[in-house]
N, C-alpha and C positions, 0 to 999 in steps of 0.2 A: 504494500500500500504506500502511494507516496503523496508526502504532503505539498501544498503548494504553497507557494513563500511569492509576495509582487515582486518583481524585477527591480524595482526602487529600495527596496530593504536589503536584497542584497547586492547591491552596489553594480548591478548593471548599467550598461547605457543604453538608453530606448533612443528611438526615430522621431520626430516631428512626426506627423501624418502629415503637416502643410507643408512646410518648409525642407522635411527631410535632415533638420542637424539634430545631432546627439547627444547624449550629454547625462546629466542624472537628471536633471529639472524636470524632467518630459512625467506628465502627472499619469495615472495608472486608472483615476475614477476619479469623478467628479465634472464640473462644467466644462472643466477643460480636459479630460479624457484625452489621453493619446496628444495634446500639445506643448509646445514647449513653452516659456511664459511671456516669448517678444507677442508669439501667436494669438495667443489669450489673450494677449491686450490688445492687438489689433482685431483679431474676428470676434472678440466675444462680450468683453468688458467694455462695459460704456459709462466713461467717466461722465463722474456727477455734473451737472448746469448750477451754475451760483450764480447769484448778482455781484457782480464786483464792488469790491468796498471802493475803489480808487476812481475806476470809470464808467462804473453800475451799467455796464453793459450785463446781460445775459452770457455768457462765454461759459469752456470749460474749466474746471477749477484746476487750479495750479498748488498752490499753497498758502496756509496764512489767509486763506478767502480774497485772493488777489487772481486774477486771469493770467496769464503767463507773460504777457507782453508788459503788466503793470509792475507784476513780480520781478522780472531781469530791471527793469527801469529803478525801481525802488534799492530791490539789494544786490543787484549787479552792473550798475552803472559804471564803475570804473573799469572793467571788465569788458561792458561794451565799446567803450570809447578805446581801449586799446585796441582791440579788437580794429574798431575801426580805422584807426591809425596805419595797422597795420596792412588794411584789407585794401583800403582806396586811396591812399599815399604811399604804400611801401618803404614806410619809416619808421623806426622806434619809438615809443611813445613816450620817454622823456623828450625828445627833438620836439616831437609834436608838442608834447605842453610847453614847453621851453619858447617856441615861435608863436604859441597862441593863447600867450600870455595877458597878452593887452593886445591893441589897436596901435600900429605904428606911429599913425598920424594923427589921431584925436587922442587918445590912450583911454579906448573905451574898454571894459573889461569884464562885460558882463557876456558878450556872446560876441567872437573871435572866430572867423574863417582862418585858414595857409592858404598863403597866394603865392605860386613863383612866380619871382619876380620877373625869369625870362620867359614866362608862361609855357615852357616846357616841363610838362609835368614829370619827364624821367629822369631831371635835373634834381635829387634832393640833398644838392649838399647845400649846411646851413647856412651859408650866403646866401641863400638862392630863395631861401625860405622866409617869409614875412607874416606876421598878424594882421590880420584887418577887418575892422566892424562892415556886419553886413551894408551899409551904406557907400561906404569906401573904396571896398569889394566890388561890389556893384559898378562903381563908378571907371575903377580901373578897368571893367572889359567893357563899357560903351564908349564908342569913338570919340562921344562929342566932348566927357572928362576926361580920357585919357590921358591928354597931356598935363592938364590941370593936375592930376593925381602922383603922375612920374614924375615933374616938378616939386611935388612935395615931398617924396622920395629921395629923389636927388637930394634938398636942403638936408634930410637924415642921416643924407654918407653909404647910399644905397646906389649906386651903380645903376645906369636908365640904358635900359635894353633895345635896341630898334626897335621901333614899331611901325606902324604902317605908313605909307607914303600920304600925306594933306590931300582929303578928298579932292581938293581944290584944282589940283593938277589935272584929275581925267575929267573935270567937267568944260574944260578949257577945249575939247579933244571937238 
């Protein structure tokens, strides 16, 4: 007579039935029968609906009664921001905070773009690299402040990059 013992007890590896990986995790009875537990969260378990306490949207609950997008923003903001430093500059994230410090020209310090200076973006050495309030910013990529803005640069001890030839020339044409 032989007894039967689950395959989880004695330390076999089962199969996903979905996915096919193996492992111990794979459950033997219950809702998730025969999956492994990335599977059960995806085919089976349906995370809670909460009102978010931050953006009272309706959303999946994350943690803390925050939705996920509130959650990373709340306790992982510095984490994003490196993140993003590194994602959409491909620079280190002391350079980054180091240049978007303040506002070159106002010395506004509450919200700081990087601008290179010779608008090539695969240029990141810290020369090259500058602070500037969204207005500033702004102004440095429309023709008509342009030069207004590199002029102010220039008086900082910043190095003024060619830029485009004075409409004024092809309308003469």
């Amino acid at each position: 007579m032989s007894i039967y013992i689950p395959n989880n007890e004695l330390g076999l590896k089962l199969h996903c039935l979905n996915c096919g990986k193996s492992g111990k995790d794979i459950r033997i009875k219950g809702k998730s029968k025969g999956l492994c537990n990335w599977c059960y969260r995806k085919l089976i378990w349906k995370q809670k609906l909460i009102t978010c306490k931050r953006c009272e949207r309706t959303i999946k609950h994350q943690a803390k009664g925050l939705c996920p997008g509130c959650y990373n923003s709340v306790f992982h903001i510095e984490k994003v921001k490196l993140h993003n430093a590194r994602r959409y500059h491909n620079i280190d994230f002391e350079t980054y905070k180091k240049a978007t410090e303040k506002c070159i020209i106002c010395g506004f310090d509450k919200i700081v773009d990087l601008h290179h200076i010779d608008m090539n973006h695969k240029n990141n050495f810290p020369e090259n690299l500058t602070g500037l309030c969204p207005n500033h910013h702004k102004m440095i990529h429309h023709r008509e402040y342009q030069k207004e803005v590199f002029q102010l640069l220039k008086e900082k001890g910043f190095k003024e990059p060619e830029i485009y030839k004075d409409d004024e020339v092809f309308k003469n044409f």
